[in-house]
C-alpha positions as a LaTeX table, in Angstrom:
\begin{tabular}{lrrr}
\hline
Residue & $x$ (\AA) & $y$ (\AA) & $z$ (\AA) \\
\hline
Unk1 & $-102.96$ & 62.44 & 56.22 \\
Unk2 & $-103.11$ & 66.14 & 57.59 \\
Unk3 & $-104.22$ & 68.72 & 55.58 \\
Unk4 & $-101.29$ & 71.90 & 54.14 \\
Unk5 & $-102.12$ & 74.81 & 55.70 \\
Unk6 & $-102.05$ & 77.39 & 52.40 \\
Unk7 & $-101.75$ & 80.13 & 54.76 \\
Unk8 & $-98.76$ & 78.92 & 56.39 \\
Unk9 & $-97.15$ & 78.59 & 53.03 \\
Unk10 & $-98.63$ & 81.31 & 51.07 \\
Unk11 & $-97.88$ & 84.52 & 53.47 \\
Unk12 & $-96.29$ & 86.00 & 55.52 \\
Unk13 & $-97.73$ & 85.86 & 58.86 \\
Unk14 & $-95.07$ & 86.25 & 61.10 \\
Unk15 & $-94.08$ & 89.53 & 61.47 \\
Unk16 & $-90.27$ & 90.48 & 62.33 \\
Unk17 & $-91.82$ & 93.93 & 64.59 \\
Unk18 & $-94.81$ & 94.25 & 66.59 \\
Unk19 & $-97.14$ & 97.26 & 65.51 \\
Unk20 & $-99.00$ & 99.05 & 68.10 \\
Unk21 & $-102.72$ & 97.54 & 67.69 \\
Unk22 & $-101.08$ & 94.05 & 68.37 \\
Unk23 & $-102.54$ & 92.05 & 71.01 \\
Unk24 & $-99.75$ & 90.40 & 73.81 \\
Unk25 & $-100.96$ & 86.64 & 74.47 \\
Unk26 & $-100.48$ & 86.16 & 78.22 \\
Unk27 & $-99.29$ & 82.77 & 77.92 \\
Unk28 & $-95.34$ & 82.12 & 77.10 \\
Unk29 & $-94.36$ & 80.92 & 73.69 \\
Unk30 & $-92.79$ & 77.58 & 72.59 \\
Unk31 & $-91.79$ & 75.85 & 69.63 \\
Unk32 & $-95.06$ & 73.74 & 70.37 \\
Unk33 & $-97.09$ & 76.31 & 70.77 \\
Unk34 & $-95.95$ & 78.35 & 67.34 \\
Unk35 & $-97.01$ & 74.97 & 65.49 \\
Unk36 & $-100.33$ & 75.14 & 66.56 \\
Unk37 & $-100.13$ & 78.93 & 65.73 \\
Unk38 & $-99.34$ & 78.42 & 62.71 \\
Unk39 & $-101.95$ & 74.95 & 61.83 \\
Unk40 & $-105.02$ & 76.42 & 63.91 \\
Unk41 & $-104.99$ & 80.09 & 63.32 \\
Unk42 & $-104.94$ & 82.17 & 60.13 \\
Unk43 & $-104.11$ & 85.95 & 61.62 \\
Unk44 & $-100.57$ & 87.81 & 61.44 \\
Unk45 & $-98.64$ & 87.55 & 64.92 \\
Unk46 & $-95.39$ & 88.33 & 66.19 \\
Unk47 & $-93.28$ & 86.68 & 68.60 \\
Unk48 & $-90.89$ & 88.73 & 70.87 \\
Unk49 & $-88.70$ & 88.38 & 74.19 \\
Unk50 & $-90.84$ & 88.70 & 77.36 \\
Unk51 & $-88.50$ & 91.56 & 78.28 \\
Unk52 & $-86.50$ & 94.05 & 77.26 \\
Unk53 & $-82.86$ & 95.40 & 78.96 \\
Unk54 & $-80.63$ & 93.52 & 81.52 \\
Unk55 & $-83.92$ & 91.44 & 82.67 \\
Unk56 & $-84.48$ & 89.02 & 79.03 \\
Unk57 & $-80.43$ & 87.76 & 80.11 \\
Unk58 & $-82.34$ & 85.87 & 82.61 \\
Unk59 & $-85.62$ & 85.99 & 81.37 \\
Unk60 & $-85.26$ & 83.33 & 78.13 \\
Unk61 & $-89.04$ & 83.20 & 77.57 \\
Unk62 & $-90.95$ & 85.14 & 74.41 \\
Unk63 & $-94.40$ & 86.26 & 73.83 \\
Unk64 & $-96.53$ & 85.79 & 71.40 \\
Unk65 & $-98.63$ & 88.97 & 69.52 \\
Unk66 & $-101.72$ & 88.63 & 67.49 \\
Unk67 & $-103.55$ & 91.33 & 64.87 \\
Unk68 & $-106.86$ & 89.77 & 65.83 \\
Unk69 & $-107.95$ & 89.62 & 69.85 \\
Unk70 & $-110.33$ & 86.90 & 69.64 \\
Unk71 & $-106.94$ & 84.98 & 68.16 \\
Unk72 & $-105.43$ & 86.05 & 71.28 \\
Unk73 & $-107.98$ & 84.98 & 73.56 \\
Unk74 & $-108.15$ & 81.54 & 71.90 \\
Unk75 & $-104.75$ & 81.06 & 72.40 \\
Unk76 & $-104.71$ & 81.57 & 75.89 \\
Unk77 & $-107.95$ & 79.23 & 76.93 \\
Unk78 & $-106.07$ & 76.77 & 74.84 \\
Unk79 & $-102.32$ & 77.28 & 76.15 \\
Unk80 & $-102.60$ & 78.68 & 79.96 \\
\hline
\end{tabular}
């Protein structure tokens, strides 16, 4: 039986803007990957299109922002 994840269900961690001292994740975001986001990390993050303008019609994929670097980091040694 897995363990609840009070963080997950206690706060807010998913932010609906990205502030400036965010930290973009270099790999692409999926609903796989925002599970494990959610079970194996404990930091604030926001998730936003790759691009911005007549480019993200094309372009469907988002990426991932974390308030903590070394959350960042983690998830791209695991993920890329």
């Amino acid at each position: 039986m897995n363990d609840i994840n009070l963080m997950t269900w206690f706060s807010e961690r998913q932010l609906e803007f990205c502030p400036k001292h965010f930290v973009k994740a270099n790999t692409c975001i999926d609903d796989e990957k925002k599970l494990w986001v959610l079970e194996k990390l404990t930091g604030r993050f926001c998730i936003l299109p790759s691009s911005i303008g007549l480019q993200s019609l094309f372009d469907t994929d988002d990426v991932i922002y974390f308030e903590d670097p070394k959350e960042a980091v983690f998830y791209d040694l695991t993920w890329s």
